[in-house]
N, C-alpha and C positions, 0 to 999 in steps of 0.2 A: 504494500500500500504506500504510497508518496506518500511524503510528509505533507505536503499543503493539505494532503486530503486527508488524512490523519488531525492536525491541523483544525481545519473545521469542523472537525466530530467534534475536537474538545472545547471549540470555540461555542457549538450549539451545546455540547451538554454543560456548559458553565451559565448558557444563560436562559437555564430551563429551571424557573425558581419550585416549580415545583417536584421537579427532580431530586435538587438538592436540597428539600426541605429537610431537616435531620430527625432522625428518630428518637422514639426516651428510649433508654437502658431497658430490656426486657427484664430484668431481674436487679435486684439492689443491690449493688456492689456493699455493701456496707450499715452500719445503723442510722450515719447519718444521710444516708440516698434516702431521700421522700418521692421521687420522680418517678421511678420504675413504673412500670404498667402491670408485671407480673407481682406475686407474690411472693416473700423469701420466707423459706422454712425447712423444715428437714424432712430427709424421705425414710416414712416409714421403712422398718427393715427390710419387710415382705415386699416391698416394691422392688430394692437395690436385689432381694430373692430369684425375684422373677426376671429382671433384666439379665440379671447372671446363668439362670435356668435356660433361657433361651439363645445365650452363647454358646453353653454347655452341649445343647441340643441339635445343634449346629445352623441353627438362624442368622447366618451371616453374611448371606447372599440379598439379593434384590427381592425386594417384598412386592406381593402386587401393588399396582400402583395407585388405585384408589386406597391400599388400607387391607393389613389382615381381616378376612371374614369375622372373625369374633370380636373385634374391637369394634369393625364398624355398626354390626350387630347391637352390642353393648351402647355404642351410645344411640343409634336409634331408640333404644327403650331409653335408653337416659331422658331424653329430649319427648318422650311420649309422658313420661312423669314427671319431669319439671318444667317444661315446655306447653305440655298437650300436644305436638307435632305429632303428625303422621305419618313420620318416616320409617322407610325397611334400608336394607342393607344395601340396594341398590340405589339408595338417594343420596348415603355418604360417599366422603371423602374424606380420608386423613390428612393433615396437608403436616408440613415443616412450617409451624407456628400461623399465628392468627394474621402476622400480615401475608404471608401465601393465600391466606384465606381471601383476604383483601383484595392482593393482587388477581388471582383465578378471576374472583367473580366478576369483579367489575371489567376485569378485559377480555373475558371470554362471555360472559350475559350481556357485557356492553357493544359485541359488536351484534347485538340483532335489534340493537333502539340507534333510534339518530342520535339520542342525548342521554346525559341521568342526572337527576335532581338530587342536588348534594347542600347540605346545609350549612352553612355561614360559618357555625362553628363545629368542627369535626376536628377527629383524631386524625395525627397529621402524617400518622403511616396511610391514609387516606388519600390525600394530595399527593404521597411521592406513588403512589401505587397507579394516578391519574397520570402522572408526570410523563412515560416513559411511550406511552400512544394514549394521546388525549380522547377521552372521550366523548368531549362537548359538552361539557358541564357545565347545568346551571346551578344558581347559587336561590337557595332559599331563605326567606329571610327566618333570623331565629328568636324567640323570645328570652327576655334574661330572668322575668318572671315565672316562667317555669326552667329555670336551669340551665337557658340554652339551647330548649330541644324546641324545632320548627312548630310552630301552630299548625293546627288543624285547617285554619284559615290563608295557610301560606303552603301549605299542599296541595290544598285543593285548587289554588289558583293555579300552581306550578302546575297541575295536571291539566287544568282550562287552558293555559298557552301549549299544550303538547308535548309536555315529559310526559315517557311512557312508564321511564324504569327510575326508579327511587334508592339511595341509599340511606339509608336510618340509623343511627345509636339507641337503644334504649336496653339497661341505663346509657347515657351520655357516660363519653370516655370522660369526659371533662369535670364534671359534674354530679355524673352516680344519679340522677334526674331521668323519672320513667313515665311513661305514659301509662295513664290508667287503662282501665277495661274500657271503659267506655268512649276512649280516647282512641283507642285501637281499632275497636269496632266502628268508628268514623274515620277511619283510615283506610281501612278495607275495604267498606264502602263509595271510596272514592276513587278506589284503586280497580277494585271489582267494576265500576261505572263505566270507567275508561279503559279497561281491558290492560291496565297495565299491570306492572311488576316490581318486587319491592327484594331490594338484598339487605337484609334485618340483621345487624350487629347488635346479641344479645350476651356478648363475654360477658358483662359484668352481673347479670340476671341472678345467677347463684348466692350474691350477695344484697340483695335485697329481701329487707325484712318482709314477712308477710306474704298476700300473694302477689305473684307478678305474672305481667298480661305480654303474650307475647303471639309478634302476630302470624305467628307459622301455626299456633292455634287452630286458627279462621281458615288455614290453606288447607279444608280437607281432601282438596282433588292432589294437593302439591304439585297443584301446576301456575303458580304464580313467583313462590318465594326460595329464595333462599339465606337459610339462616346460618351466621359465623357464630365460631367464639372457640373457647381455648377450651381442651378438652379436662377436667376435673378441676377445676382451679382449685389451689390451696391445698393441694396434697403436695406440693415440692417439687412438680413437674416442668416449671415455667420457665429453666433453663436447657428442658430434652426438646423444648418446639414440640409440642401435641397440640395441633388445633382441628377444627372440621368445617366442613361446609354440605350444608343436608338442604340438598335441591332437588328440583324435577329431574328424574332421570333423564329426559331430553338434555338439559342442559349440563348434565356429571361426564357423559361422551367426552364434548368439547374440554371441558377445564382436566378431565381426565390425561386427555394427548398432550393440552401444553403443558400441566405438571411432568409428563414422562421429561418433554424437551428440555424442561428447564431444571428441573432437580432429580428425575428419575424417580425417585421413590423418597419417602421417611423413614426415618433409622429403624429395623426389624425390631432391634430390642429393646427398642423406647416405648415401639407398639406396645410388645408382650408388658412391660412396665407400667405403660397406662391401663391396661387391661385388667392388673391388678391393682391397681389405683380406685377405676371405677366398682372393684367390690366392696372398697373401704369406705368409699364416697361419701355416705350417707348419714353415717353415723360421726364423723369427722367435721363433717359441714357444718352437724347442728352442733356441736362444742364451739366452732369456727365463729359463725355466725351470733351465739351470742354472745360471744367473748370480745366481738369486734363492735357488736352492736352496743354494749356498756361502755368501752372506749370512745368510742365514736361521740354517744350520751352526755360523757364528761367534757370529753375535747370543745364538746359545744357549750354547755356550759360558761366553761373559761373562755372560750371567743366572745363568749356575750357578756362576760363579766368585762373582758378586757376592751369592749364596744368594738369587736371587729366585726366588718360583715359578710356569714355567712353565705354562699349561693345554694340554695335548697337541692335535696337529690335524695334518694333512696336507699342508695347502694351504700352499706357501712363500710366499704372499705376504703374510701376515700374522698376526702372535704376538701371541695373549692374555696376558697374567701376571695372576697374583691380589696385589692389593696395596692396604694398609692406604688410610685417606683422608690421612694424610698425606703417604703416598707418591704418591699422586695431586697431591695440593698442590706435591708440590717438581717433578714435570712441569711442570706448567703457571706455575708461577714460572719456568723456565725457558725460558718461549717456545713449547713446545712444544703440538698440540693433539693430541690423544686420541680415541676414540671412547671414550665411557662406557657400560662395561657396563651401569648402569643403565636406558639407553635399549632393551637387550636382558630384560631380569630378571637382571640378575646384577651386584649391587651393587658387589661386592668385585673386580672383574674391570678389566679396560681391554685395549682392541683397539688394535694397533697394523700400520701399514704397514708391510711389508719394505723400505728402500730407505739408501741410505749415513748418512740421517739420522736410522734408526732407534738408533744408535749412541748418538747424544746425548741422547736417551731415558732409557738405562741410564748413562750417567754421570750425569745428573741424581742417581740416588738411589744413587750413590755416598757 
């Protein structure tokens, strides 16, 4: 390849901002990383068993490429019980983590719409996953009143000028902010009206108190949606990359073949690992979840004491506050690292981890 023409690759990929929009940390380097998107914690024995088991066994070759049958199996049920979804084994896909998932959908469902309706503020593995063959994305507006997540009234218009295909947070990466049932079911409705289609980011769902509404629910033909997210979050997986993508078989072919092209398969023995992850799930989640839910309780608390303001959301594993840039500055003079709402569209914002050292956060800007 000539240099001039080498050259101009690098000259166009330097000024493809959404290319180089940068990623958070999958996993927290540390106590004081508050930024990560995964979870840190330790892996059960029986998990570190089973990855071993099936080195042993000799799984060491290429896996098929949607996914061992018994893992994607597993989380079909996973996703029929915390979900309501309707999927079988033929609608998964295991991917090498949640932004594959990101990438697959949106650029293998996005080459059958002219455009897809992406909201204002999104997670910003979102924008680099656009970056790379643009989809023609339009931008919805978002409410800050509910957390950042688009209105019902700014969907439904988006589908009135001609988006067909929709991408969704809920909970919001940003925010942990969910749409209720009935929020959902006016979604569908407008989605079902205009014959369109929705790729529904639900990673953070397991961490919402109570019930959560989600709208692969509503898809009982599964032929409209498909749903992302990280496969058992908070078992200690979030550095092996286990995530899925449970769509209309029509559309698992396509993101099928470019996964082959592009990463070939996900680690054999991360599967068998997740596999026993998800028998632990259950019983692990609910210690999880209320132990994150009390934290979180308190955290709030002390924000309101110390008059900071909260951005409302759902999901306990992680609290937005809105705060000036100098409050941002006395964070991060303190050690500590943040996710920048910036990185999302929301300047004035910062995402924080639930966890005992989110504490030291708030006394910072004491």
């Amino acid at each position: 390849m000539a240099s001039n023409t080498k050259g101009a690759i690098l000259a166009r990929h330097r000024a493809n901002d959404d290319l180089n929009t940068p990623l958070l940390p999958q996993v927290a380097r540390g106590d004081s990383d508050l930024a990560a998107d995964g979870m840190r914690g330790p892996l059960d024995e029986r998990i570190i068993a089973a990855a071993s088991a099936a080195l042993e066994n000799g799984h060491t070759h290429y896996v098929d490429v949607p996914g061992i049958g018994p893992l994607r199996d597993a989380i079909a049920d996973y996703l029929k019980g915390a979900a309501g979804g309707h999927y079988r084994q033929g609608n998964i896909v295991i991917t090498a983590g949640l932004q594959e998932s990101r990438f697959l959908s949106v650029q293998m469902i996005g080459e059958q719409y002219d455009s897809i309706a992406v909201p204002a503020v999104i997670h910003p593995g979102l924008r680099k996953a656009l970056g790379l063959r643009s989809r023609n994305p339009r931008t919805i507006a978002v409410s800050q009143a509910k957390g950042y997540l688009p209105s019902i009234e700014a969907i439904a218009q988006a589908a009135s000028d001609g988006c067909r295909l929709f991408y969704l947070e809920s909970p919001s990466r940003l925010s942990g902010a969910a749409y209720a049932a009935d929020e959902v079911a006016a979604i569908n409705q407008i989605i079902a009206e205009k014959d369109a289609a929705v790729i529904w980011d639900q990673g953070l769902a397991p961490w919402v108190e109570g019930a959560y509404a989600s709208f692969a629910a509503l898809d009982s033909d599964c032929a409209r949606t498909a749903a992302i997210g990280e496969a058992y979050s908070g078992m200690g997986l979030a550095s092996w990359f286990i995530a899925y993508i449970a769509a209309p078989e029509a559309w698992v072919s396509s993101m099928q073949s470019q996964k082959q092209i592009m990463a070939i398969c996900t680690s054999t023995a991360s599967q068998y690992a997740a596999l026993e992850a998800g028998q632990l799930y259950n019983e692990a989640r609910g210690r999880q979840l209320s132990r994150l839910a009390q934290l979180r309780a308190d955290l709030l608390s002390a924000a309101s004491e110390a008059g900071l303001s909260v951005v409302g959301g759902e999901a306990v594993n992680v609290m937005a506050l809105k705060l000036s840039e100098d409050n941002m500055k006395k964070i991060s003079r303190a050690g500590i690292d943040f996710a920048a709402g910036s990185l999302f569209g929301a300047p004035d914002v910062i995402r924080l981890n639930v966890n005992h050292s989110t504490a030291a956060a708030l006394r910072a800007l004491s």
